[in-house]
N, C-alpha and C positions, 0 to 999 in steps of 0.2 A: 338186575344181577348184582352179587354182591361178595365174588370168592373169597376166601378167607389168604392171610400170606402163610407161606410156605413154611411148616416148620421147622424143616431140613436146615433151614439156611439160618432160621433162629437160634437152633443152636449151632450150628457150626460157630455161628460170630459169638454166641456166649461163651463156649470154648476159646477161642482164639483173645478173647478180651481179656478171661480169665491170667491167660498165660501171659499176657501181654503186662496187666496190672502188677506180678509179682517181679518181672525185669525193670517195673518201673520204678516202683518201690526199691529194689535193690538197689537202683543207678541213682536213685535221690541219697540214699545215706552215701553211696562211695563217693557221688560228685560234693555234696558237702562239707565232706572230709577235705576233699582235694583244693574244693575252694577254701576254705580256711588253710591251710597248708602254705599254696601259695599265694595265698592273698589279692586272687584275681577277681576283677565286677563281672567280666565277662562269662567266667567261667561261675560264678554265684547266680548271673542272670540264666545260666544253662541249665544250672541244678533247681530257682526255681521255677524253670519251663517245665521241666521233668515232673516236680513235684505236682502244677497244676495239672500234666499230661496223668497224673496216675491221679488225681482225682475226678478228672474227664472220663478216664477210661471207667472208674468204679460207679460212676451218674449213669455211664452211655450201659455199662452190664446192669444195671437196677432198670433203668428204661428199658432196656432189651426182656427184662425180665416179667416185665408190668407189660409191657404192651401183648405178650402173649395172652391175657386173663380173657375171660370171653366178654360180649356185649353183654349189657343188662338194660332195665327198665329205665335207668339214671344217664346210662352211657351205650347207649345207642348203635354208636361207631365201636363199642370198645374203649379198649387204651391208647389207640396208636399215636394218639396226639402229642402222648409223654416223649416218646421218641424224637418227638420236633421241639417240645417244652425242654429236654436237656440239651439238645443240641443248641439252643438258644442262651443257656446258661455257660454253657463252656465258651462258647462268642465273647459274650458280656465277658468270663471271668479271665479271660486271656488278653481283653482290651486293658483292663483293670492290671494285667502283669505287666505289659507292653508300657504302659504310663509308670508306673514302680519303677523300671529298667531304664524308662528315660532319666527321673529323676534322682536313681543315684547315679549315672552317666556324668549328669550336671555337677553333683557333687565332689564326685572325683576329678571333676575337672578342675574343679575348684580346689581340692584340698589332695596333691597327689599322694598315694599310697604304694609303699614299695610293695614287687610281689615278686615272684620264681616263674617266670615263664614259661625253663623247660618243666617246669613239675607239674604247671599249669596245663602243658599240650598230652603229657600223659595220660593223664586224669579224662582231660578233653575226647583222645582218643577212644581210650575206654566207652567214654561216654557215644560214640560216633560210632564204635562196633554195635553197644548194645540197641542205640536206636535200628541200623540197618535191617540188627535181625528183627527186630518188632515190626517193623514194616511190614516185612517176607510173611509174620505172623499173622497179621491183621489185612495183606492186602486180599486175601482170594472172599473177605468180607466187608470190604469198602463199598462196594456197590448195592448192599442190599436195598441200604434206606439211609437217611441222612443221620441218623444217629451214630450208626459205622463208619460214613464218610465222616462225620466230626473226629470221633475218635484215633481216623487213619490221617486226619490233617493236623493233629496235635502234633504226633508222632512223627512225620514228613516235616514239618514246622521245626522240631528240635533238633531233626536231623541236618537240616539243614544250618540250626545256630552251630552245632555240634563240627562243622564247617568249616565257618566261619571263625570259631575260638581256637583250631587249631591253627589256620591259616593264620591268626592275628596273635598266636604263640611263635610261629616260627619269624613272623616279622620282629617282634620283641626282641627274640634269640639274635637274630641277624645284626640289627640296629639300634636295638637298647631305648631303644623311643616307647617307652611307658606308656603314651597317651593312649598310642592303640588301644589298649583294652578299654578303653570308656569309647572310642568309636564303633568298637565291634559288639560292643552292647548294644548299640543305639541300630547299631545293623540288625540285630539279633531283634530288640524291638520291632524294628519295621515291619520286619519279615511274618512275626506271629502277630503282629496287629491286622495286617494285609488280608493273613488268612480267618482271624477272628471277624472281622468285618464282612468278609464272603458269607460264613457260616451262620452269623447275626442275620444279616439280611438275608438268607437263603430262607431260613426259619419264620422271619418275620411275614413272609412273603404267604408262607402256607398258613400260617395263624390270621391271617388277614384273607384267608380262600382266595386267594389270587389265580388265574388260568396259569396253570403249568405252562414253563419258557417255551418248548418245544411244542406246545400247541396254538393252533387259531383259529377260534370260533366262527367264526365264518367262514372259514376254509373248510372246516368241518361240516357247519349244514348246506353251502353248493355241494360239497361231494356226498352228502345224502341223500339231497335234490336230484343229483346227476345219479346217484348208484339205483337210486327205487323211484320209475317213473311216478308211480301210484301220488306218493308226498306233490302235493301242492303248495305248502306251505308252512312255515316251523317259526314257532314265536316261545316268548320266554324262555330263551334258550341258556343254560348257563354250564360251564364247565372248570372245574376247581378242584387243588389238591386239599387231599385231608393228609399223607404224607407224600413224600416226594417219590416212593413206589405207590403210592394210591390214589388214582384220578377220581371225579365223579361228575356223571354229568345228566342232567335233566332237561326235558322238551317239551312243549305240547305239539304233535305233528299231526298236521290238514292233510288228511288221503283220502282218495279215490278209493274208498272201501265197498262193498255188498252186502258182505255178512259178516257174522263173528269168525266164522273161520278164518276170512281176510283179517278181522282185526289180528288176529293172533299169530295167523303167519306170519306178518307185517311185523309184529311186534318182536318174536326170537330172531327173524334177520337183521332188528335193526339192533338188536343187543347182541346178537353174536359178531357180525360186520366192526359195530364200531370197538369193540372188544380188541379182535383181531387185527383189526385194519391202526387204530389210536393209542391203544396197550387202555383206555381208560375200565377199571374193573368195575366199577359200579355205575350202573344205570339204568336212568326212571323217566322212560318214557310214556308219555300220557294222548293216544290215538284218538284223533276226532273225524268224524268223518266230514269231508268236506264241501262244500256247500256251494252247487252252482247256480249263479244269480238267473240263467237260463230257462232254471228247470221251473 
């Protein structure tokens, strides 16, 4: 069995990415403005969060858009791999921002820079309205596949720095302590490395056909064993994501067969069962009939 995904929900999230990409776009020019203005790292570290979030989002709409092309003779599966191939680029490219932000952190530590605080938490605000709504945008499509959820954790990621630079404006405003802004960068770092690294490894996991988290292989073939007396026996058994909505899993299964009708009954319950019962959409079981030393 081998359902195809749903296109409904393909484009909803290419819609929603769509709108998503031009608020982000617009919040990198306004936040750039605002960080040169006031002369904040925090707030430069926000803008360029923002900047990588709106090139995430335009990888994660081109992925979204490739992975709909059909299989071919070359590609087998399809595209869907791309969906996992950009989610892993946005990983990497936000690890790469997250060291950037440490290191001019360091440097402002070292060489202080005046800035404007309150112009800074303006700016910042702004920038903290516009992520909320992106969210609200993008969240009824986070869950489709791991290119969405990247897309929705960029966004959640700046939301969250977007935070933190107001918070670490109003302390400036309060106590005049400059430093703050190079700690609240360095928070700012943490926070979208934490999630880059989730995302990395999330991807790496399915590129390397790993058994999807929420499943176990041997929990699966006893309750095959236990659901269809017939099976005697299940070897070469393997179960692995091609994306992180697309399971696949292959057997050779020992039964108690007669005839070919058996084989075949045998065969839609065991693909409709673990369909239903696993969520895994594709699978390629191989019926043998099995062999009593008795007989």
């Amino acid at each position: 069995m081998h359902p195809e995904h749903g296109s409904g929900s393909h484009r909803q999230g290419s819609s929603n990415l769509k709108k998503a990409i031009l608020m982000a776009l617009a919040l990198v020019v306004l936040q750039a403005i605002g960080s040169l203005l006031s002369g904040s790292l925090a707030l430069l570290a926000d803008t360029a969060h923002v900047l990588s979030d709106s090139i995430a989002l335009m990888i994660a709409l081109l992925a979204a858009t490739l992975s709909r092309r059909p299989a071919s003779a070359h590609r087998t599966y399809g595209y869907y791999r791309i969906e996992v191939l950009a989610a892993l680029i946005n990983g990497l490219g936000v690890l790469a921002l997250a060291a950037f932000i440490f290191k001019e952190a360091y440097d402002r530590v070292l060489n202080p820079q005046p800035l404007e605080p309150g112009l800074m938490m303006i700016f910042a605000m702004i920038g903290l309205v516009a992520n909320i709504i992106m969210l609200f945008i993008l969240r009824p499509s986070h869950r489709f596949n791991l290119n969405m959820k990247g897309a929705y954790l960029h966004i959640l990621g700046d939301t969250l720095s977007s935070v933190i630079v107001v918070a670490s404006g109003i302390l400036m405003m309060t106590t005049q302590a400059l430093w703050i802004d190079a700690v609240a960068s360095c928070i700012v770092a943490v926070i979208i490395a934490w999630l880059a690294i989730q995302l990395a490894w999330d991807s790496i996991q399915i590129l390397l056909e790993s058994r999807p988290k929420h499943l176990r292989d041997r929990d699966i073939e006893k309750d095959l064993i236990k659901r269809f007396p017939q099976i005697k026996n299940i070897h070469d058994f393997h179960v692995w994501e091609i994306t992180n909505e697309l399971s696949s899993l292959s057997a050779h299964i020992e039964a108690d067969i007669k005839s070919l009708d058996d084989n075949q009954k045998l065969l839609r319950e065991l693909n409709s069962y673990v369909t239903e019962e696993f969520g895994i959409a594709h699978t390629t079981f191989q019926i043998e009939k099995s062999v009593n030393p008795s007989s």
